[in-house]
ZAMARGU-4260 file (C-alpha; in steps of 0.2 Angstrom, whole numbers, plus 5000, padded with zeros to 4 digits):
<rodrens>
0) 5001/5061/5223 | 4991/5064/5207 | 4984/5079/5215 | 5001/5084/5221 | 5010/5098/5211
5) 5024/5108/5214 | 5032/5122/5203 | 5049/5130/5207 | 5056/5147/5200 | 5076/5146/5197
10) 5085/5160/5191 | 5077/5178/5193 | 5081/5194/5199 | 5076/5196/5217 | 5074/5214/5217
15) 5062/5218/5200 | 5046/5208/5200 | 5043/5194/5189 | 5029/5188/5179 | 5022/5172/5187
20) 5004/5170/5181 | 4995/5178/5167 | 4976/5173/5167 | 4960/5178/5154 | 4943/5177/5159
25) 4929/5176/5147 | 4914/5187/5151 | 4898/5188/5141 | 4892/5175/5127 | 4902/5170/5112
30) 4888/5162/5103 | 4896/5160/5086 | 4913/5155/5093 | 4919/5139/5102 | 4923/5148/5119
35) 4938/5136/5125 | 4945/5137/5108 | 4943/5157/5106 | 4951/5157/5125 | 4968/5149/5120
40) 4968/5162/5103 | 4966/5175/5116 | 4981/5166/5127 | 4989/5167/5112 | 4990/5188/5109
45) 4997/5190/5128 | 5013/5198/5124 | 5026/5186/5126 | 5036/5195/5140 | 5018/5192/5151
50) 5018/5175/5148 | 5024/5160/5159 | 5032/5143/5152 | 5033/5130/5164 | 5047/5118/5161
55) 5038/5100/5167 | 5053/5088/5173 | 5042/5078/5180 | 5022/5077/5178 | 5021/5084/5198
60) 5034/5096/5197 | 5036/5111/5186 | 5051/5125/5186 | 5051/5142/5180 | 5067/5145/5172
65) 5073/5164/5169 | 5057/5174/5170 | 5059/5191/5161 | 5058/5207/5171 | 5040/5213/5174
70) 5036/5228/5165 | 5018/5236/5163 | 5019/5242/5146 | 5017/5224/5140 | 4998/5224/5148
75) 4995/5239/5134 | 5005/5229/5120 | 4994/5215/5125 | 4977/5225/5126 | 4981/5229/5109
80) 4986/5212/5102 | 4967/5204/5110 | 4957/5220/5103 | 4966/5216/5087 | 4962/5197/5086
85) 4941/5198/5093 | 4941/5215/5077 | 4947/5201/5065 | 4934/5188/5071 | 4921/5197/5068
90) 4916/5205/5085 | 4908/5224/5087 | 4917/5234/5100 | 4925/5224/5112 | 4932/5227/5129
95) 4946/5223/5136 | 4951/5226/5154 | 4966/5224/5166 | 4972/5220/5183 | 4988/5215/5192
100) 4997/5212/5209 | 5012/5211/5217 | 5015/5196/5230 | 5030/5195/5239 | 5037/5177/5243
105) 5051/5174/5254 | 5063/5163/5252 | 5081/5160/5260 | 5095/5153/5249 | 5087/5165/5234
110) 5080/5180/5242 | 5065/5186/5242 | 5053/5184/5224 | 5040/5196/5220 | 5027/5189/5209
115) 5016/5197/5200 | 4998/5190/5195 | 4988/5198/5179 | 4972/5196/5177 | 4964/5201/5158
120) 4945/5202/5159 | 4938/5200/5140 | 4920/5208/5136 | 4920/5201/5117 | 4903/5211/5113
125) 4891/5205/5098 | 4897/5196/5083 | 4895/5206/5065 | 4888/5197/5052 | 4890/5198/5032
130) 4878/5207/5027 | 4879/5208/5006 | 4891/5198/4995 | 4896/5205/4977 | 4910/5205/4964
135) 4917/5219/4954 | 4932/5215/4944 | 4935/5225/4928 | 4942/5209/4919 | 4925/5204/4910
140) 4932/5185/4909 | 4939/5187/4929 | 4921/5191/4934 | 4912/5179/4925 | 4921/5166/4934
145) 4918/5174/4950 | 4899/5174/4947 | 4900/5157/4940 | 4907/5150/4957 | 4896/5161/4966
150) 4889/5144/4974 | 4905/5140/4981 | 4911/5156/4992 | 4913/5154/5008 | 4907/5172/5011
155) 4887/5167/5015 | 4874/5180/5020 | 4868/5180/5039 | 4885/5169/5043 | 4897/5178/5058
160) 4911/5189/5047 | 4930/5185/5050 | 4944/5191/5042 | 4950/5174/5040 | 4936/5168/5030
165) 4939/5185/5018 | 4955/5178/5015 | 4948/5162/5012 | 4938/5168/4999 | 4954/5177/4989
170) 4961/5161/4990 | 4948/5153/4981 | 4946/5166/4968 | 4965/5164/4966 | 4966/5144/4962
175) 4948/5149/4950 | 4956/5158/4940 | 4975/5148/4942 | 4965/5133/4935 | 4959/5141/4922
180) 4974/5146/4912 | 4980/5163/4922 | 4995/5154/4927 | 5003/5174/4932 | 4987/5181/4942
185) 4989/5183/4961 | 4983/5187/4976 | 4989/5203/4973 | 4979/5207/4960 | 4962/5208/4972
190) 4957/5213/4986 | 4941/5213/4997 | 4932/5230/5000 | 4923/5232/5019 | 4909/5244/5021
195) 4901/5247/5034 | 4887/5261/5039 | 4900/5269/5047 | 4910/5272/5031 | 4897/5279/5023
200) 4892/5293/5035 | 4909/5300/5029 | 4906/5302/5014 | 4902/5321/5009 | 4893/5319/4993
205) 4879/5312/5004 | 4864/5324/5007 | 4858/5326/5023 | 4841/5316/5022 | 4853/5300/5018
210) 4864/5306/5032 | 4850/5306/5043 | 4845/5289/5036 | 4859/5280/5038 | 4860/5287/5058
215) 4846/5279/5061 | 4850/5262/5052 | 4868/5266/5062 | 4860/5262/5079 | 4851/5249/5073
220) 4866/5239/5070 | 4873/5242/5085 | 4861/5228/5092 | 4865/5218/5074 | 4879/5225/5067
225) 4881/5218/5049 | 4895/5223/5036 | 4896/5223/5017 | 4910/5213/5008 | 4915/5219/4988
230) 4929/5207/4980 | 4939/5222/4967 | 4953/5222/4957 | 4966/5233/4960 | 4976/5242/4945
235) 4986/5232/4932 | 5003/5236/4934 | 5008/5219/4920 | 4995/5214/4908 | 5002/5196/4908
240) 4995/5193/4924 | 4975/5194/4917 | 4981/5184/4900 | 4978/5165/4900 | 4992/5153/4897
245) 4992/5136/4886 | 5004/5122/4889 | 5019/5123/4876 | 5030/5110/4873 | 5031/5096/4885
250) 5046/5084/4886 | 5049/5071/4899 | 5065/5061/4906 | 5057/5045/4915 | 5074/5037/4918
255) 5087/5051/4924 | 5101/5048/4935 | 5110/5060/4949 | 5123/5062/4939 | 5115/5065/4922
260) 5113/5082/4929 | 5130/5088/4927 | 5137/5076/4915 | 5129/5076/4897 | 5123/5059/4890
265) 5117/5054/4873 | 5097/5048/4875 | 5085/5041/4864 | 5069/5050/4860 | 5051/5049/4855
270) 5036/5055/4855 | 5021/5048/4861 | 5002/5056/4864 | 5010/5073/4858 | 5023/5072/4871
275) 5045/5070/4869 | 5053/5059/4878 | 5072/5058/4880 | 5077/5041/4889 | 5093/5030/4892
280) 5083/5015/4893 | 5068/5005/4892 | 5065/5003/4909 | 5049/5011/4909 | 5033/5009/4894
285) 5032/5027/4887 | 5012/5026/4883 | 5011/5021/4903 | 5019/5037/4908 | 5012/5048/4896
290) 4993/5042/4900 | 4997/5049/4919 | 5004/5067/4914 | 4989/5075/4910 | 4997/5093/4904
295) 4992/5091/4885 | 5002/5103/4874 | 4988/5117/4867 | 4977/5115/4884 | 4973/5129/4896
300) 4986/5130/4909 | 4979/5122/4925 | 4988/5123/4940 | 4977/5109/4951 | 4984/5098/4935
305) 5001/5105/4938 | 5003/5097/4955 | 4992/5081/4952 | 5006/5078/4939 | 5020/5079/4953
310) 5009/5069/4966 | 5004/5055/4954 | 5021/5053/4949 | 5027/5052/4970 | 5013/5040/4974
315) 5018/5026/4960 | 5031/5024/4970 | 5044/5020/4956 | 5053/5035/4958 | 5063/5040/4972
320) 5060/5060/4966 | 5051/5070/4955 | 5052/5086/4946 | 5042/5098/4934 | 5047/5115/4930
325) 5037/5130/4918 | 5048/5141/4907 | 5036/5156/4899 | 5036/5157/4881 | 5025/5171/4870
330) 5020/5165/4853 | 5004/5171/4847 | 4998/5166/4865 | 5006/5164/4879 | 5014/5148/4880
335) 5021/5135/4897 | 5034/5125/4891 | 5035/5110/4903 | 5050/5099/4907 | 5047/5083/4919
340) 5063/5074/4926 | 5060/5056/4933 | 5073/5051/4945 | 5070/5030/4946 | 5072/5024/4964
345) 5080/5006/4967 | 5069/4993/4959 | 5071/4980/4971 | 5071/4978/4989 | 5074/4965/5002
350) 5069/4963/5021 | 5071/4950/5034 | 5065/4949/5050 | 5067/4939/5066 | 5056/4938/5078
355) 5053/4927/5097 | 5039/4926/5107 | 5033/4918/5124 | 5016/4909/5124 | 5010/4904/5144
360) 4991/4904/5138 | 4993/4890/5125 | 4975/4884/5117 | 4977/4867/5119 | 4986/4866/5133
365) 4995/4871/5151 | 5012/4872/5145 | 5022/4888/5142 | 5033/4889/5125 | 5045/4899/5114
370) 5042/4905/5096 | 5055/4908/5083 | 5050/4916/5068 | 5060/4920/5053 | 5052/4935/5039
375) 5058/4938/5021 | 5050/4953/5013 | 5054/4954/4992 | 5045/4972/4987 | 5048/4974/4967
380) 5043/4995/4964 | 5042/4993/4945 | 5035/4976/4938 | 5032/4974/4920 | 5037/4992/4918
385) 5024/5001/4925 | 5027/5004/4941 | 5017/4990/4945 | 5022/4984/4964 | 5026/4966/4970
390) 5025/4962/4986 | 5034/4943/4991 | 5033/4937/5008 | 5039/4923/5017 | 5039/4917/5033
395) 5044/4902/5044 | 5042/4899/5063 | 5043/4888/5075 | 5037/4883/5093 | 5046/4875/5106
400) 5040/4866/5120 | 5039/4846/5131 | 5043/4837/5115 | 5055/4850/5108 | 5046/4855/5091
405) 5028/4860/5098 | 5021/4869/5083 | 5028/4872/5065 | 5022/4886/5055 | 5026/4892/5037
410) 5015/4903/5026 | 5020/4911/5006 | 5008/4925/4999 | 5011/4938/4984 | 5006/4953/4982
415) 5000/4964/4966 | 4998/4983/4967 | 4991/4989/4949 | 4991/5009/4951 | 4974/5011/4945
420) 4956/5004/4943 | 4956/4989/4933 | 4938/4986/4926 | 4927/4984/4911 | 4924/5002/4904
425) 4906/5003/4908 | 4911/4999/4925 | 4923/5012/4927 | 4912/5025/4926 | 4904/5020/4945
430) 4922/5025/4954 | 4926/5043/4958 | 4935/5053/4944 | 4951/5061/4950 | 4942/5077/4952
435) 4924/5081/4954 | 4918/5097/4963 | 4930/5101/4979 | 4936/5085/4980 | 4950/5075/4973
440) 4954/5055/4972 | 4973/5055/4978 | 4976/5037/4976 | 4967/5023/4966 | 4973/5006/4964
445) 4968/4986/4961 | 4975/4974/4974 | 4977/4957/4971 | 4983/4944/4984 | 4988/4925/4986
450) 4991/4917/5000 | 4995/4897/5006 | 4999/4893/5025 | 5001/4878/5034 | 5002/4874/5052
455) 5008/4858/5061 | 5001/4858/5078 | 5009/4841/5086 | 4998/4829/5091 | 4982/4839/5088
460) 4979/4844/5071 | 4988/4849/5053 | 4980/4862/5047 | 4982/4870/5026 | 4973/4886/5021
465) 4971/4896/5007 | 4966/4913/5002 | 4965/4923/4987 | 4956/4940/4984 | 4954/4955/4972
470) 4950/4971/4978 | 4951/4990/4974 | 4957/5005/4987 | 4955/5022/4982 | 4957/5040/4993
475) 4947/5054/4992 | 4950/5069/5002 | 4936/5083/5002 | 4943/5101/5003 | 4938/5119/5002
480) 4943/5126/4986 | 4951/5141/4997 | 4964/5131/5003 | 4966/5114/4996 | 4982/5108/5005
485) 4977/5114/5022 | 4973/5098/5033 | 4961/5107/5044 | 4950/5109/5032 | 4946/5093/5025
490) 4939/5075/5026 | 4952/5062/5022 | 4943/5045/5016 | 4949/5028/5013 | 4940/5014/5004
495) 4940/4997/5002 | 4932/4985/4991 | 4934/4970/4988 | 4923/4962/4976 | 4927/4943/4980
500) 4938/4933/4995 | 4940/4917/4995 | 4947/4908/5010 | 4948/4890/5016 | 4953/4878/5029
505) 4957/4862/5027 | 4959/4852/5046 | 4964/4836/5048 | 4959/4831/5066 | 4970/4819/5078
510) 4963/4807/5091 | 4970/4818/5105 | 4960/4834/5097 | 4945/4824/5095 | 4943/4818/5115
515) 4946/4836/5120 | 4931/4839/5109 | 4921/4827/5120 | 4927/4835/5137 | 4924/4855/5131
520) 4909/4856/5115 | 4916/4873/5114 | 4932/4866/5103 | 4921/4859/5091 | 4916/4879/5087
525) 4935/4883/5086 | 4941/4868/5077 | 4931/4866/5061 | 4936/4867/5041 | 4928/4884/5035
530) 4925/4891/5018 | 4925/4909/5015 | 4917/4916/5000 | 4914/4934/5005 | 4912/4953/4997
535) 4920/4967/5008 | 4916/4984/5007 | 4925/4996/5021 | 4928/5016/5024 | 4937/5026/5033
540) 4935/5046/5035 | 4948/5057/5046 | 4947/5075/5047 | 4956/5088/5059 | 4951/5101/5068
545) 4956/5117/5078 | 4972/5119/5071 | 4979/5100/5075 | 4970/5100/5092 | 4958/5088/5088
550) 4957/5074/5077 | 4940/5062/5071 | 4943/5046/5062 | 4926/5036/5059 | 4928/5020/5050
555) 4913/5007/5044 | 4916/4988/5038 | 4903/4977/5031 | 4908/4958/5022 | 4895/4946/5017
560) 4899/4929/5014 | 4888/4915/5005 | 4875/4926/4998 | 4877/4918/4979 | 4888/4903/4979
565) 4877/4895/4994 | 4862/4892/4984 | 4873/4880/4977 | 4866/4866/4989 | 4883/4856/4990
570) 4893/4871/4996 | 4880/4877/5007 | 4879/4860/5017 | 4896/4858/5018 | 4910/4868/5021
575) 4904/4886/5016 | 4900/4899/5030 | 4885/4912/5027 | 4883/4928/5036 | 4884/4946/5036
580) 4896/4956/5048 | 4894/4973/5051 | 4904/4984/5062 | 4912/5002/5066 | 4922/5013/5074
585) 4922/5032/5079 | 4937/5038/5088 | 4942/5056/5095 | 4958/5064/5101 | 4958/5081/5109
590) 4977/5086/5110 | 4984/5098/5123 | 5004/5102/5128 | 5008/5089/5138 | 4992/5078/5139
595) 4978/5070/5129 | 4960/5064/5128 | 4956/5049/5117 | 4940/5041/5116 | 4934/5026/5108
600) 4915/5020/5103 | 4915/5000/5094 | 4900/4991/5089 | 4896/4976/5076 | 4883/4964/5074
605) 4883/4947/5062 | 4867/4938/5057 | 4871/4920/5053 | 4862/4909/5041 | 4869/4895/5035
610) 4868/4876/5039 | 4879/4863/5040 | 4875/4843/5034 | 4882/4833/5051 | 4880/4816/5048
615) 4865/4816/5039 | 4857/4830/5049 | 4853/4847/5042 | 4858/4857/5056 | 4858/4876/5058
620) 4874/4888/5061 | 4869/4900/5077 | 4889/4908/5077 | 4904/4917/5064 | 4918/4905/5063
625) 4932/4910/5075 | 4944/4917/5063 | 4929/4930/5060 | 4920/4931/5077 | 4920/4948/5087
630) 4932/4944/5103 | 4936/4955/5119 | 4952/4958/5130 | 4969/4959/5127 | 4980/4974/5128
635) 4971/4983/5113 | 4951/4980/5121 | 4945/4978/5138 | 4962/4977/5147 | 4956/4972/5163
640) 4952/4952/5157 | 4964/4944/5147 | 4964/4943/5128 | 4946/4931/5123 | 4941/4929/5142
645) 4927/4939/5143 | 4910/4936/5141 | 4898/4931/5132 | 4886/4941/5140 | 4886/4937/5157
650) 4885/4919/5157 | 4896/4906/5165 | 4896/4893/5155 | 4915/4895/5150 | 4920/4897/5173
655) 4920/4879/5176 | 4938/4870/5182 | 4938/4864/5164 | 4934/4877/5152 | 4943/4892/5160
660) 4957/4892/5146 | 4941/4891/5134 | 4941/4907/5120 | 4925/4914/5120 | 4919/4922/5102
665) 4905/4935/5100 | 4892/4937/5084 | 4890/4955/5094 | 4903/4968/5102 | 4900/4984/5110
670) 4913/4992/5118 | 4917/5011/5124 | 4936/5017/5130 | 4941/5031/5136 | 4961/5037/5139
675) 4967/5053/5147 | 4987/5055/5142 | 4999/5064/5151 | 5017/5067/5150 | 5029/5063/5169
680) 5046/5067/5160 | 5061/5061/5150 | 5074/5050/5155 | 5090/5048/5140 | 5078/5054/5127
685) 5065/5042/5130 | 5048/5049/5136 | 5041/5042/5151 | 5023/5044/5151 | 5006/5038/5158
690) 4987/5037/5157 | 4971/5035/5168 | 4960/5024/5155 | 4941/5016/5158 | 4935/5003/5146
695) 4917/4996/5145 | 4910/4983/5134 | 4906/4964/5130 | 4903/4953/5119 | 4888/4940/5114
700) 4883/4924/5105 | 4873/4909/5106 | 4877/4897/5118 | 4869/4881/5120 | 4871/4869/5136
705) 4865/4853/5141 | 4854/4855/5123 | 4845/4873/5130 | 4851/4889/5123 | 4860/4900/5137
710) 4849/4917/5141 | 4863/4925/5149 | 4875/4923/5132 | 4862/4933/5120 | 4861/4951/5118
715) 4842/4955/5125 | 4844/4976/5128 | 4832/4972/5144 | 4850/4964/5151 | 4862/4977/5144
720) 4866/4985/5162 | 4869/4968/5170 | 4880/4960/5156 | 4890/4975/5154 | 4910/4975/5160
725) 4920/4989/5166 | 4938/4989/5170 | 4949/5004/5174 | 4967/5007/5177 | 4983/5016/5173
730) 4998/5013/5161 | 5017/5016/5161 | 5022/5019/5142 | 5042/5022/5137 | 5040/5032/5120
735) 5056/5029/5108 | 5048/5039/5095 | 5048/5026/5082 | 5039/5015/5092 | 5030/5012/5112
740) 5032/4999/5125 | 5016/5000/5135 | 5012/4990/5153 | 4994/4994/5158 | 4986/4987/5173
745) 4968/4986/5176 | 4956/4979/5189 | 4939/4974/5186 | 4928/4986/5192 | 4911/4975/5185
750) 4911/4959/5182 | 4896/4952/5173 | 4901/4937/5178 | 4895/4940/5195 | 4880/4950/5189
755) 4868/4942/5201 | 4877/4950/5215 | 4876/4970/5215 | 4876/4968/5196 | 4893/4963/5197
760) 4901/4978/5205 | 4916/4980/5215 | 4916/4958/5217 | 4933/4951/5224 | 4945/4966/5220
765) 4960/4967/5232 | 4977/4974/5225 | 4986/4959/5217 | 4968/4955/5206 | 4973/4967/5194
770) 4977/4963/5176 | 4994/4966/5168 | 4995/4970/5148 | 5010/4972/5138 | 5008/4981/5122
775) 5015/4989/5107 | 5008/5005/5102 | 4993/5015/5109 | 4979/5004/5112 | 4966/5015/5098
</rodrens>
């Protein structure tokens, strides 16, 4: 059925022929062009009466609603449109060639339909290239900038020409010189000059040696054909727009209401760091506010200033909306008067939440319960009066089962955002400035967090924690100078640092928990105190490409725990767990209409080096604590086991009768996944839609048995093929927009637990062995 498609045509005139499939073939080599991606820009330039939407109710069937009459001017309209397009990238007489036919296709209750195929065959020719880049604007101080930013043009000798990246290059120009104080200059006021060879020879000052000359070099190029690029200045027709502008006056209203705009109110003012305020209140510390405005009065006017202003003030997050006009003002310069209005948004906010679950794979035992929670969210946008955020959460849950209260959880934590760096001054100097070179720091801020939990597991164990940390996240996002807002042309990257982590365990150990310890070691791993000192530093980078068509996030984590605090003897013998974890992640997402490719690559490692005091015996720690060890299956990993029943490696230690409910932890993960998406249709505004997904992976560790360490647990690359898993599957997903249900169902294709028998391929698969998994959200 998946091979199976149908398309219908409803609604045409039976008599005139109708367009019903426009195709373009690609002929010669496109060296200097991504050829799928020039394709759909040529797609693109077909003339719209040529082209054919498909209307996909369903994923096999597809209707053609109203098709337009044919007509065979549109193949010249289009011609024109492609030879346009491959002139504007760069390529050096192009040729573009046509074909259609008519096919007549009978059909009873409609009459007859006469479909007509085209057929565009593209020859794109040779690519130009830039040849010489120079600058001659008239403005002495206009072309000393250019030249000073010479490094930074995206106009580079040897490179393929495009008009797009001529464009770019204005652009850039343009925010040069709007940064540096020419608030009124645009685009308008330059232009880029082409010359060619070929412009030349028409030139009737040149003598005939030179005309000769230049015939020569002429068909030269037609092999290489290269082109010159002059940036000029046209003719002022305003001097204002070449004279540089200083910020005037600036006044600021941090507390304005709605209605303040129409109904005059009496404020109190002040002036603070050169800049008035009028205010109503005290809601807000002036000195804060004035340290984060940045346009200081008798400074050149900058306009990548002008906007970190407004996004500064939107990212605090204690204002609901934010506004900063300019009013021209000629003194002796020019001036910029500025005037920022602060609209507060409410201070406080209160959520609460109520959740339920179903638990049939309980840890400890073979019953199946239900879960009650209860959530209380308490966000404060604007402590101690700068904009400092609070976040309070509470929650309370319970879990029933045989004896009515199974399980009783409650947990407290706080939350402080400061919106900047907090840091001894010599310090400060090793974090990214807000600007430096072509890229900017978006967001910085210090986190600090507190949390207590405590859970009553009856008959088995009560178990407080704590953890505290202190960290700092800051964005960065790398741009060309061109075109600083445009997504496609930039690196987005996150970071995480936090300098210390504390988190601890306190268990306190029943008789019952202590006799399943006896029948499975493996709950002595999983059921432990643990002490957490830890540094973590992680990043993230996310860029787009092709227009939105394609999008790479590649994310690194490392923590380290133990380093310092355990050459303290007592902590290191006790409770305190050593190692280092190190692990990341590369996805890639290719986006088309109505489907999708996603690809997933994971990998971490953690080398372990602590001991622990048992009894009087020093004995050394081979595994990460649970709460920190790698893990595989589940609805967001390998789908075909369930979630922490895979692995390690391919030993089968954990297959007995006794132990197959048994977690299983890994000090190492690799793991691939691939998805292709695609839409079947839409049933009361929810999307139906579906995926054909493969993943492969595992985990490892150190496992020990009988007193001898287990071969098969430990990552040897010599075993990599044999202790690899595969599952593959499909998925049904109902999209509300705001949120996905997702039910995937997978079969175990290999199974490293069978890996002495065809390296565990294709071993006891029959059509009720697949694995159901019910998620939220895509799975990466």
């Amino acid at each position: 059925m998946l091979l199976a498609t149908s398309c219908s045509v409803r609604n045409y005139n039976s008599s005139k022929p109708f367009p019903y499939r426009t195709t373009i073939n690609l002929v010669g080599k496109t060296p200097e062009y991504d050829r799928l991606e020039l394709q759909t820009k040529l797609q693109d330039q077909v003339d719209d009466s040529l082209k054919t939407r498909l209307i996909s109710s369903w994923v096999f069937f597809r209707a053609l609603k109203n098709p337009p009459v044919f007509d065979s001017l549109n193949i010249g309209r289009s011609k024109i449109f492609i030879t346009n397009l491959l002139h504007s990238l760069g390529y050096f007489n192009p040729v573009v060639q046509d074909t259609f036919y008519i096919d007549t296709v009978a059909n009873k209750q409609h009459g007859e339909q006469k479909r007509v195929y085209t057929t565009f065959t593209v020859t794109p020719g040779i690519a130009m290239r830039l040849d010489s880049i120079g600058y001659a604007l008239e403005t002495p101080e206009l072309q000393a900038l250019a030249l000073k930013s010479m490094n930074g043009s995206l106009l580079k000798k040897g490179e393929p020409y495009s008009d797009q990246k001529v464009n770019g290059e204005l652009d850039r120009l343009l925010a040069i010189y709007r940064d540096s104080g020419y608030y009124k200059f645009s685009k308008e006021n330059i232009y880029a000059e082409r010359d060619t060879v070929v412009a030349a020879l028409i030139d009737p000052t040149l003598d005939p040696f030179e005309q000769l000359r230049l015939l020569d070099s002429l068909s030269k190029k037609r092999e290489k054909p290269t082109i010159n690029i002059t940036i000029r200045q046209r003719p002022l027709k305003d001097s204002a727009h070449i004279r540089k502008f200083y910020m005037g006056n600036v006044r600021v209203y941090p507390d304005l209401s709605i209605l303040e705009d129409s109904v005059p109110v009496t404020k109190d003012s002040a002036t603070i760091q050169g800049y008035q305020f009028f205010f109503n209140s005290r809601r807000f510390k002036l000195p804060f506010i004035a340290t984060n405005i940045r346009l200081r009065p008798g400074t050149a006017y900058s306009q990548r200033r002008y906007y970190r202003v407004i996004n500064t003030f939107n990212q605090l997050g204690a204002w609901q909306n934010v506004d900063l006009t300019l009013q021209e003002r000629y003194d002796s310069v020019p001036l910029l008067d500025a005037v920022l209005r602060l609209y507060p948004a409410m201070k406080h906010s209160l959520n609460v939440d109520f959740e339920t679950s179903r638990n049939v794979s309980d840890f400890l035992s073979q019953g199946t319960y239900f879960g009650l929670g209860l959530n209380f969210r308490l966000l404060n946008r604007n402590a101690y009066r700068e904009a400092i955020q609070t976040s309070t959460n509470a929650r309370f849950g319970i879990e029933i089962g045989t004896h009515l209260v199974q399980t009783l959880q409650a947990s407290l934590s706080h939350n402080i955002y400061f919106p900047k760096i907090i840091l001894p001054k010599f310090l400060l100097d090793w974090f990214p400035r807000k600007t430096e070179g072509n890229e900017r720091t978006l967001a910085r801020r210090t986190v600090l967090n507190l949390t207590g939990a405590y859970t009553d597991r009856r008959d088995f164990f009560r178990a407080p924690s704590f953890n505290t940390s202190w960290g700092y996240e800051w964005t960065r996002r790398k741009t060309r100078a061109s075109d600083p807002d445009n997504a496609t042309q930039r690196w987005t990257k996150s970071y995480v640092l936090t300098p210390f982590n504390f988190e601890y365990t306190d268990l306190h150990k029943t008789d019952s928990l202590r006799k399943l310890e006896e029948a499975i070691p493996a709950y002595r791993f999983a059921f432990n105190d643990g002490m957490i000192i830890s540094t973590v530093f992680s990043a993230t980078a996310a860029r787009q490409f092709d227009n939105d068509k394609r999008l790479v996030i590649i994310r690194g984590r490392i923590e380290e725990s133990g380093a310092l605090f355990g050459l303290i003897k007592s902590l290191e013998l006790g409770d305190l767990r050593r190692f280092v974890k190190v692990d990341a992640e590369v996805k890639h997402y290719i986006n088309r209409k109505r489907s999708s490719w996603a690809f997933r690559a994971f990998g971490g490692v953690a080398f372990i080096y602590g001991k622990t005091d048992t009894n009087g015996v020093i004995v050394k720690e081979h595994n990460l604590p649970f709460f920190k060890a790698f893990f595989a299956g589940g609805p967001y990993s390998m789908r075909a086991w369930q979630v922490r029943r895979l692995g390690p490696g391919s030993s089968t230690i954990y297959d007995t009768s006794d132990t197959t409910r048994v977690d299983r932890f890994g000090n190492m993960q690799l793991e691939f996944n691939a998805e292709y998406r695609f839409n079947i249709t839409t049933i009361a505004g929810v999307k139906v839609n579906s995926a054909l997904f493969v993943d492969i992976g595992n985990i490892w560790s150190k496992e020990y048995q009988n007193g001898q360490e287990v071969p098969e647990a430990s990552f040897k690359l010599s075993r990599l093929y044999k202790d690899i898993a595969l599952g593959a599957g499909t998925s049904l997903r109902l999209d509300f927009e705001f949120f996905m249900i997702r039910l995937d169902w997978a079969y175990r294709l290999k199974n490293p637990r069978y890996a002495n028998m065809n390296y565990g391929w294709f071993q006891k698969i029959d059509i009720a062995s697949g694995q159901l998994q019910l998620g939220i959200g895509y799975p990466f």
